[in-house]
C-alpha positions as CSV (number, residue, x, y, z in Angstrom):
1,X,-17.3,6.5,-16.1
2,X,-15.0,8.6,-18.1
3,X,-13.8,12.3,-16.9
4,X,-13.9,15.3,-19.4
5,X,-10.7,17.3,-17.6
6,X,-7.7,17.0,-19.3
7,X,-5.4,13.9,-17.7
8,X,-2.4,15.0,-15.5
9,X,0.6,13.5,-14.7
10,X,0.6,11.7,-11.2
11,X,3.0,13.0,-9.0
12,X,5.9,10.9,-8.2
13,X,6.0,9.3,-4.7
14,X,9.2,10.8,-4.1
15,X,7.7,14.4,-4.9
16,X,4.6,13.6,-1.9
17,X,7.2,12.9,0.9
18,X,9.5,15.5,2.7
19,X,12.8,15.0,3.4
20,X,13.9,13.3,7.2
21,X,15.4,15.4,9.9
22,X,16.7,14.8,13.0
23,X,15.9,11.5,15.5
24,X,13.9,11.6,18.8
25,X,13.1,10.2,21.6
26,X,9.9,7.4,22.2
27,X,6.2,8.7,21.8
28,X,3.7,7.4,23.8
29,X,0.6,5.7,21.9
30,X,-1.0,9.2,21.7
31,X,1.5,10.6,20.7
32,X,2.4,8.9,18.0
33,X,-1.1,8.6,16.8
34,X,-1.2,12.4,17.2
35,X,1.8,12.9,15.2
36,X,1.1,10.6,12.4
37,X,-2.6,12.2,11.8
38,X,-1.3,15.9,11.4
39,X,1.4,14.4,9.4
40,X,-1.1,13.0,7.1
41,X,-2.9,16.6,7.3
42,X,0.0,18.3,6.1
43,X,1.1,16.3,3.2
44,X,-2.3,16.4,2.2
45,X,-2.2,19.9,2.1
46,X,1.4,20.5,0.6
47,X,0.5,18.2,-2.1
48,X,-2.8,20.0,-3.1
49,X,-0.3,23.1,-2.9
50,X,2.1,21.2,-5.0
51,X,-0.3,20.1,-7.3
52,X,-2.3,23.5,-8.0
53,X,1.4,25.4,-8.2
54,X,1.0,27.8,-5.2
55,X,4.6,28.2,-4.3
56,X,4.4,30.1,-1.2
57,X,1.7,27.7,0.5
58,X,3.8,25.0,-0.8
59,X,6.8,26.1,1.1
60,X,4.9,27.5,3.9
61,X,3.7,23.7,4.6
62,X,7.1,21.9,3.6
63,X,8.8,24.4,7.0
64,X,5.7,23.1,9.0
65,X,6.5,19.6,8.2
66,X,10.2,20.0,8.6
67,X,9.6,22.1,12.3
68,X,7.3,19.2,13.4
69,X,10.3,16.6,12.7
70,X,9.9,15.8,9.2
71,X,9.3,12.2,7.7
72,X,12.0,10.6,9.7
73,X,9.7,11.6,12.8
74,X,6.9,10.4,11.0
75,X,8.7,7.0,9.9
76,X,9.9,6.0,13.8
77,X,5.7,6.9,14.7
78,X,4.8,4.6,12.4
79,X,7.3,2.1,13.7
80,X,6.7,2.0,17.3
81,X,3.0,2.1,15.8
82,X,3.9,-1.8,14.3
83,X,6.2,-2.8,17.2
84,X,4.7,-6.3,18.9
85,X,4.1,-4.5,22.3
86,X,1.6,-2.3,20.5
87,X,0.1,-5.1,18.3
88,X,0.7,-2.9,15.2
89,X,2.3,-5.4,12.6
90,X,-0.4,-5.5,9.6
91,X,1.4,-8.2,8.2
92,X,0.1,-10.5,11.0
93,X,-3.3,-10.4,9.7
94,X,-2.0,-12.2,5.9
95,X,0.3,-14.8,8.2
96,X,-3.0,-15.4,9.9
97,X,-5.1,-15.7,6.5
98,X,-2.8,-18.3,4.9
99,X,-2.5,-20.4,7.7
100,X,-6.0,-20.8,7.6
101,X,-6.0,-21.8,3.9
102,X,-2.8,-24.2,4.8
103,X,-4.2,-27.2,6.9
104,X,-0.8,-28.3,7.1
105,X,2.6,-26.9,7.9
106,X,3.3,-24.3,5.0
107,X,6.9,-23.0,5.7
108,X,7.8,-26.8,6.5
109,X,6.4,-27.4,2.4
110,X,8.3,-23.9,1.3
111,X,11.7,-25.5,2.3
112,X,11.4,-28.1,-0.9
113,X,9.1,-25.8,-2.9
114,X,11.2,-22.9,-2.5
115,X,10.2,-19.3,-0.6
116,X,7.2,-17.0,-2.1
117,X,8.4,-13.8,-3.0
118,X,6.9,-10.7,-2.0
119,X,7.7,-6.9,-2.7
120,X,6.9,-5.0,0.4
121,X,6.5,-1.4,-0.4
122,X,6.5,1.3,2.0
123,X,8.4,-1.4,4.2
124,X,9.7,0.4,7.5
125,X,11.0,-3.2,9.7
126,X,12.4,-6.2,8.3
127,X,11.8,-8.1,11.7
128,X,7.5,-7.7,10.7
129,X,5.9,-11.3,11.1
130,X,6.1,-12.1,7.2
131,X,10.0,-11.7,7.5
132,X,9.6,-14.6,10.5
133,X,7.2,-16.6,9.0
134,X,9.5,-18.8,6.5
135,X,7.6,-18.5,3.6
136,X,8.5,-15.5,2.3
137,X,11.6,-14.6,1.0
138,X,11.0,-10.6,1.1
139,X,12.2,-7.7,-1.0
140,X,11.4,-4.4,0.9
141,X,11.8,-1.1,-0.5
142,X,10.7,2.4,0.9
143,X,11.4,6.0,0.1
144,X,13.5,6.6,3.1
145,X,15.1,3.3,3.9
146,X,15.8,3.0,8.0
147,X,17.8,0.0,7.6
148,X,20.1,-1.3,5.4
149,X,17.6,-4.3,4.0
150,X,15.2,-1.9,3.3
151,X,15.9,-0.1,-0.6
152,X,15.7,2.8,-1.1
153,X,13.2,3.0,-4.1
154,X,10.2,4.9,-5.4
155,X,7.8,2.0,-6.7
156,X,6.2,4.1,-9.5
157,X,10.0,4.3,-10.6
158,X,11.0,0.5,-9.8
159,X,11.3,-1.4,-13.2
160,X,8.5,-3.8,-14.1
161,X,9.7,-7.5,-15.1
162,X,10.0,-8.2,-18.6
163,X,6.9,-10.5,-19.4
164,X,9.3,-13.3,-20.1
165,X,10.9,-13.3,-17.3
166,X,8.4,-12.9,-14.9
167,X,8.6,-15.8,-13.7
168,X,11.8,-15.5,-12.3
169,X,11.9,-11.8,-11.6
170,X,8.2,-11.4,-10.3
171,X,6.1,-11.5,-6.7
172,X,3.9,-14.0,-6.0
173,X,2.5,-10.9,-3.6
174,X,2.6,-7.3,-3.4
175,X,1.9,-5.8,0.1
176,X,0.6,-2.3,0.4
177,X,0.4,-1.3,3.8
178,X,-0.7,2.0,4.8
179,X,0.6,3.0,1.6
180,X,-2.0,4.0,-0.6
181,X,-3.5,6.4,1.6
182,X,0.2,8.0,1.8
183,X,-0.2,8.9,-1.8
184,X,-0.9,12.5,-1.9
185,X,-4.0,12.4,-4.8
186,X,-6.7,10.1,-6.2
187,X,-5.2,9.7,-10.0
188,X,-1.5,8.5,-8.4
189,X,-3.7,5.9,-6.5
190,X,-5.1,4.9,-8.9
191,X,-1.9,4.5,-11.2
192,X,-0.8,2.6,-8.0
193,X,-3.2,0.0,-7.9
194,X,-2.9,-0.4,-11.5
195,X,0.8,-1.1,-11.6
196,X,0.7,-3.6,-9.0
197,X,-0.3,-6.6,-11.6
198,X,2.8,-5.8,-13.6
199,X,5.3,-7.6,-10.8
200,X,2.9,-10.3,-10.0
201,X,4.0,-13.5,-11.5
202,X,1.5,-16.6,-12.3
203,X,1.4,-19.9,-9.5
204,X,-1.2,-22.1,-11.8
205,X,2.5,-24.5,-12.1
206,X,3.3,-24.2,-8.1
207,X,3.3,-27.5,-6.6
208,X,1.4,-26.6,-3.5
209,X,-2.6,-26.3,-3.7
210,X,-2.9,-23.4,-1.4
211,X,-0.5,-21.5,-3.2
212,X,-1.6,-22.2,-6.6
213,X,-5.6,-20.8,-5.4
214,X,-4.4,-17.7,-3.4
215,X,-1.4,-16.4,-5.1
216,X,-0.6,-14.4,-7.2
217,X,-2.3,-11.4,-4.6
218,X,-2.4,-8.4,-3.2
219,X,-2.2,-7.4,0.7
220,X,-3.9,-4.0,0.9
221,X,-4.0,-2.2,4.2
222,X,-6.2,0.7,4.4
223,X,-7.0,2.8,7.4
224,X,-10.7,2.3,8.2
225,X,-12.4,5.5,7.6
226,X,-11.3,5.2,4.0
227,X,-13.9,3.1,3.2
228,X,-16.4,3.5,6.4
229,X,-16.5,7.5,5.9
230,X,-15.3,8.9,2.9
231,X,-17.4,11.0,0.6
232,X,-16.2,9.3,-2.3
233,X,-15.6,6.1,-1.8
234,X,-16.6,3.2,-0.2
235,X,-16.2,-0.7,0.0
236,X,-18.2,-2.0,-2.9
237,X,-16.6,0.7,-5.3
238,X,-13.0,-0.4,-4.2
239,X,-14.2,-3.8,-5.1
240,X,-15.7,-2.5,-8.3
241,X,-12.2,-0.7,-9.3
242,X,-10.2,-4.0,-7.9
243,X,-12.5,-6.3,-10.3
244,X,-12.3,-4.2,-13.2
245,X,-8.2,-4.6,-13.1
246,X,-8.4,-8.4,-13.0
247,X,-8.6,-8.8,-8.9
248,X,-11.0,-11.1,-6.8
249,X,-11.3,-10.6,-2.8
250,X,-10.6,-13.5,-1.2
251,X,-10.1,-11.9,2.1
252,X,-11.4,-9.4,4.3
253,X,-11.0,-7.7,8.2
254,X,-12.2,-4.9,9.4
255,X,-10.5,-3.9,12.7
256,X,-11.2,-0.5,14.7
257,X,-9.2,1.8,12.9
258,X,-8.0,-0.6,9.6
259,X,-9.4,-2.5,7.0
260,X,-7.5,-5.5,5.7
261,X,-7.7,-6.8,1.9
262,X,-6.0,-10.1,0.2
263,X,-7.2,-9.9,-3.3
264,X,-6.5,-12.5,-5.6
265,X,-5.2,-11.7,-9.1
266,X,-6.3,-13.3,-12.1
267,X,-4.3,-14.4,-15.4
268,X,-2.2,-12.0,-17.5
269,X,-5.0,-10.6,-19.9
270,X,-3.6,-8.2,-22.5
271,X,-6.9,-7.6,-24.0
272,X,-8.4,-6.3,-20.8
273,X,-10.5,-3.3,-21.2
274,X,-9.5,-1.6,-18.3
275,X,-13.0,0.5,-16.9
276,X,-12.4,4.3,-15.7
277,X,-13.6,5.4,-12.7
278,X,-13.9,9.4,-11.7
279,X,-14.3,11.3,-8.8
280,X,-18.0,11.1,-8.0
281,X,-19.7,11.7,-4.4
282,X,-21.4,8.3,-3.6
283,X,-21.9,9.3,0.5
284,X,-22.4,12.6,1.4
285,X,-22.3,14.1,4.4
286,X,-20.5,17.2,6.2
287,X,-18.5,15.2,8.2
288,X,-16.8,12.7,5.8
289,X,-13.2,12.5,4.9
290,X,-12.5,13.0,0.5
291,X,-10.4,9.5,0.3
292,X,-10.8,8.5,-3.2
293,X,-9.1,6.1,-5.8
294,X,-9.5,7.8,-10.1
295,X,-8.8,5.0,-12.5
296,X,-7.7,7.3,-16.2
């Protein structure tokens, strides 16, 4: 499925975000739903301006964003959007999955066995229910760290592991939460997804069972309508792209308003021909959203 248009450069995730302002007070639920659907409306917008080099639309939408708070707004929305009393941890969902592949107490085994890692990107608390659970040890990095465990890192600028050393410097899991969808155009997605593989390390030699048939994986979190009621794509053509870059689904959810993903990763294959996937209407319909993932 190859594309004739010539290949551009994804954007930088630093280059899709603007910069934090000034704190606030507590939303209320619709509030903060409110706030964080125009503030995906308006990146959307400012990146396509970005993108297509119309300065003055561009900087028209950057003042909107900054006069509606900014991402630091945006950031504490999405926060109180995870706190417990709103049931808004995604990471719940994965503690849940691998204690039902773990008859027996896992975090009790991970004390001799040592801690999985995981990279959490786009990480905004470090108090989430993976952080509790005591069997990750967690390295979290977002764009605009709000705490001091959280770095402050770009992923698409994070250094990859050397192959020979990632066993020691690799994840045994990557979590992308509500991240992907962040990401201002379908190519950068797609160079996402396919740099995901290059910090997962191998568990065929891990001493548990359930470890050694789960990990290495990815935790994807999309919202919903991404795959329910996009024009472009929808669940058996994320699957298709997944497969094609080495991944199996071993795990699925769909809730009201997210989707849930574990997909298992397979060996290291350098001879992998990687497939290409293009923008290409597979739903239509007036009143579908234009989510979509382009593998170059």
């Amino acid at each position: 499925m190859t594309a004739s248009k010539k290949r551009r450069k994804p954007l930088l995730l630093s280059h899709t975000r603007p910069p934090s302002t000034t704190r606030i007070h507590s939303l209320s639920s619709h509030a903060t739903r409110s706030l964080i659907r125009k503030h995906h409306t308006l990146q959307k917008q400012l990146h396509t301006a970005t993108f297509n080099s119309e300065t003055i639309s561009a900087e028209r939408l950057q003042a909107e964003l900054e006069a509606s708070g900014g991402l630091q707004k945006y950031q504490k929305a999405s926060i109180q959007g995870q706190s417990s009393e709103r049931g808004g941890d995604s990471s719940k969902v994965l503690i849940e999955w691998i204690n039902d592949l773990s008859p027996q107490n896992l975090p009790h085994h991970m004390v001799e066995a040592g801690k999985l890692r995981m990279l959490e990107v786009g990480a905004l608390r470090v108090d989430n229910a993976c952080s509790r659970s005591g069997i990750f040890d967690v390295t979290r990095i977002d764009l605009h760290s709000q705490h001091p465990d959280i770095q402050e890192q770009d992923f698409m600028q994070r250094p990859a592991p050397l192959t020979d050393a990632l066993q020691e410097d690799g994840y045994n899991i990557v979590s992308l939460s509500l991240v992907v969808n962040y990401v201002g155009d379908a190519v950068s997605r797609g160079e996402m997804l396919k740099r995901v593989s290059s910090f997962l390390r191998p568990s065929k030699q891990h001493p548990i069972e359930e470890v050694r048939v789960t990990f290495p994986a990815l935790f994807l979190v999309l919202p919903a309508p991404c795959v329910t009621n996009s024009r472009y794509m929808d669940e058996k053509r994320l699957e298709d792209i997944m497969i094609s870059m080495g991944y199996v689904k071993t795990r699925r959810k769909l809730a009201k308003k997210l989707i849930y993903y574990l997909w298992r990763y397979g060996e290291h294959d350098t001879k992998r021909q990687l497939m290409k996937f293009r923008k290409q209407e597979i739903r239509p319909g007036g009143k579908r959203n234009n989510f979509s993932i382009v593998l170059q």
